[in-house]
C-alpha positions as CSV (number, residue, x, y, z in Angstrom):
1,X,32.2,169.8,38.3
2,X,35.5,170.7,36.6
3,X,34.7,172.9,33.6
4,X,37.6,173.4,30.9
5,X,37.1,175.7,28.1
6,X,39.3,174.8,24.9
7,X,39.5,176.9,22.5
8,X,42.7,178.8,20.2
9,X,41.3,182.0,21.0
10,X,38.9,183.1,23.9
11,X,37.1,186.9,23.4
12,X,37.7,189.1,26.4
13,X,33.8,188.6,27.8
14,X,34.3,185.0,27.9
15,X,37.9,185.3,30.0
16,X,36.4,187.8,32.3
17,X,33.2,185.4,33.0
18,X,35.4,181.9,33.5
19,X,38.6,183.4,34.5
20,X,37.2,182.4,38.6
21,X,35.3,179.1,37.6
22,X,36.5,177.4,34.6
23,X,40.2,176.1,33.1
24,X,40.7,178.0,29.7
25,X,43.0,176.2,27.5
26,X,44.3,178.4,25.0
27,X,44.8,176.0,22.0
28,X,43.6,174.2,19.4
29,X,41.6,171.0,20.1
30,X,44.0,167.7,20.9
31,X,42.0,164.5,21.7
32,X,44.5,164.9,24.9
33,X,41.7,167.0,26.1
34,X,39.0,164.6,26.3
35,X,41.2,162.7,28.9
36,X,39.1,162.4,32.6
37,X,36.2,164.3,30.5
38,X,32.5,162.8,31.0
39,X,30.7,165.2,29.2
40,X,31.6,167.5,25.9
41,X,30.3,170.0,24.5
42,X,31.0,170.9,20.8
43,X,30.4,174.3,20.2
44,X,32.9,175.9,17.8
45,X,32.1,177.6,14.6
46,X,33.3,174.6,12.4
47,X,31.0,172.0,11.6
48,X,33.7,170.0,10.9
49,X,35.7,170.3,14.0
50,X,32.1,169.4,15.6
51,X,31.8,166.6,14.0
52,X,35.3,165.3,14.8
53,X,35.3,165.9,18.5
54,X,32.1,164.0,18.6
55,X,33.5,161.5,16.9
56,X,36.5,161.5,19.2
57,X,33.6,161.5,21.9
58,X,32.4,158.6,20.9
59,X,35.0,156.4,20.0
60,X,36.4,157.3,23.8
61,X,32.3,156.8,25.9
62,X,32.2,160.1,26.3
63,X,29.0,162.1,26.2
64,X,28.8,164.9,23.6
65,X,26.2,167.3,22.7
66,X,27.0,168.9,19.3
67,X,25.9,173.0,18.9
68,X,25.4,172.9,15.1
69,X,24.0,169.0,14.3
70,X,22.0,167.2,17.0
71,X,22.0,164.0,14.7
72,X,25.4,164.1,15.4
73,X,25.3,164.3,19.5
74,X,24.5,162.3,22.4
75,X,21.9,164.5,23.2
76,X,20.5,168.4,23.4
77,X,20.1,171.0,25.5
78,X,16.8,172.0,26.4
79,X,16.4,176.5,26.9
80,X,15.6,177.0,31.2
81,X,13.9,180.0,32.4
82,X,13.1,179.7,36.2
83,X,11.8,181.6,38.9
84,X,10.6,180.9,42.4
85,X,10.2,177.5,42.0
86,X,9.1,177.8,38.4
87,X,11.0,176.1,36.0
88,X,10.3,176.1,32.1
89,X,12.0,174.9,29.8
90,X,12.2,175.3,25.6
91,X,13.7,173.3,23.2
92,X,13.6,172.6,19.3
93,X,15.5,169.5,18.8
94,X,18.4,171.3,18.5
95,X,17.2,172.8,15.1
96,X,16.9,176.4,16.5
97,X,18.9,177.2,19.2
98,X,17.8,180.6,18.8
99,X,14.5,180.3,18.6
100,X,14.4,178.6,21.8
101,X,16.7,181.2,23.7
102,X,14.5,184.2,22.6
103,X,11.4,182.2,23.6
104,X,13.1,181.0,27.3
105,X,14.3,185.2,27.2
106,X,10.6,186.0,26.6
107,X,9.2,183.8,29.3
108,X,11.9,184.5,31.6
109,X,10.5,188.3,31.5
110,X,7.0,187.3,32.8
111,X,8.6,184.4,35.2
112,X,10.2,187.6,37.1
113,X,7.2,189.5,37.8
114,X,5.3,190.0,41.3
115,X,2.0,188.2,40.2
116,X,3.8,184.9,39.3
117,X,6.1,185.0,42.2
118,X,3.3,185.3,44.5
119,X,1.1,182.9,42.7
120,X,3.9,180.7,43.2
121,X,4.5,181.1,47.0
122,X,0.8,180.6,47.6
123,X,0.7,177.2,45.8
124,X,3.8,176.5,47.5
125,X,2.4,176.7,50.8
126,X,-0.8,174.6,50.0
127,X,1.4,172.1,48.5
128,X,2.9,172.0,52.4
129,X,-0.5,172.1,54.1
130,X,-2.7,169.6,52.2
131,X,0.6,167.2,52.6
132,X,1.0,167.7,56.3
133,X,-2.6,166.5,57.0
134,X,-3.2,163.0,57.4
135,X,-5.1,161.9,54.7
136,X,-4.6,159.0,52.2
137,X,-2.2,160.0,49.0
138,X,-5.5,160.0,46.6
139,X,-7.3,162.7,49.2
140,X,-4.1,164.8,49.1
141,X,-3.9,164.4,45.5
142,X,-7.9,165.4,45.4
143,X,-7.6,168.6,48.1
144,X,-4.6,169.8,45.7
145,X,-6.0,169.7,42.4
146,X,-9.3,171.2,43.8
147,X,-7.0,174.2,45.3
148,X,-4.5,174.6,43.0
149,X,-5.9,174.7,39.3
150,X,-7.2,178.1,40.3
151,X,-3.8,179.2,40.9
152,X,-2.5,177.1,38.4
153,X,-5.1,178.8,35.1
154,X,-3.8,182.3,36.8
155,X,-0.2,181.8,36.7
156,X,-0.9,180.5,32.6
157,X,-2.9,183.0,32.2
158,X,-0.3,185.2,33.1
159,X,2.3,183.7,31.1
160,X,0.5,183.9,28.3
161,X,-1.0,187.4,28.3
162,X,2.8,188.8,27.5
163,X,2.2,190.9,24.4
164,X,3.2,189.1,20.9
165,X,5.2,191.1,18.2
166,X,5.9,189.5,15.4
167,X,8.8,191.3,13.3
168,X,9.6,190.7,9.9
């Protein structure tokens, strides 16, 4: 995919981390720039200017998700964390972005731990060896819910036992 990063000014950070993968435009938005786009992201810190390039979006079929106002998008972004085949994913409707980034941050910490990663590569290799032996879809189906709940309780259990601080 083609990536192009509009924006009148672009911190330092965000250079150094597209300068190899992205196009920065260094200007303000121009309906020009939707041309040959399929998919928009509105993310600026004017509500207003969000609102206008998913209007733009929309009046040109192009998809646009909308940072500040999902009403106002095509659709929203869910928050991934994944890990060895693992993937979770957090979202709030687009209400609180934050919220959901500090909770895909949190799980992300006990994704990356040994237990789960090896809890994941065993169930990973029954998944292979009940559905290399021939027997009907509904035996398989049987032999890997019998083996892997188990695993599967463990690897919540895990998740889950991740100390909760509540700060106010």
């Amino acid at each position: 995919a083609k990536v192009t990063v509009v924006a009148p000014e672009i911190c330092p950070e965000i250079r150094q981390l597209t300068q190899d993968h992205f196009t920065l435009i260094v200007q303000p938005y121009n309906t020009h720039y939707l041309h040959n786009a399929h998919l928009v992201f509105a993310t600026t810190n004017n509500a207003v200017l969000n609102q206008q390039i998913a209007t733009d979006c929309k009046h040109s079929g192009i998809l646009c998700n909308v940072a500040d106002d999902n009403e106002a998008g095509d659709f929203v972004m869910q928050s991934s964390a994944s890990s060895g085949g693992l993937e979770i994913s957090v979202g709030t409707g687009g209400q609180l972005p934050w919220l959901a980034r500090h909770l895909r941050e949190a799980i992300e910490r006990r994704l990356k731990t040994p237990e789960i990663g090896k809890l994941m590569h065993e169930m990973i290799e029954i998944r292979r060896e009940v559905v290399a032996k021939p027997l009907t879809v509904a035996e398989k189906r049987s032999e890997l819910q019998l083996r892997l709940l188990p695993l599967a309780k463990a690897t919540e259990s895990l998740l889950l036992s991740a100390e909760i601080e509540i700060k106010q």
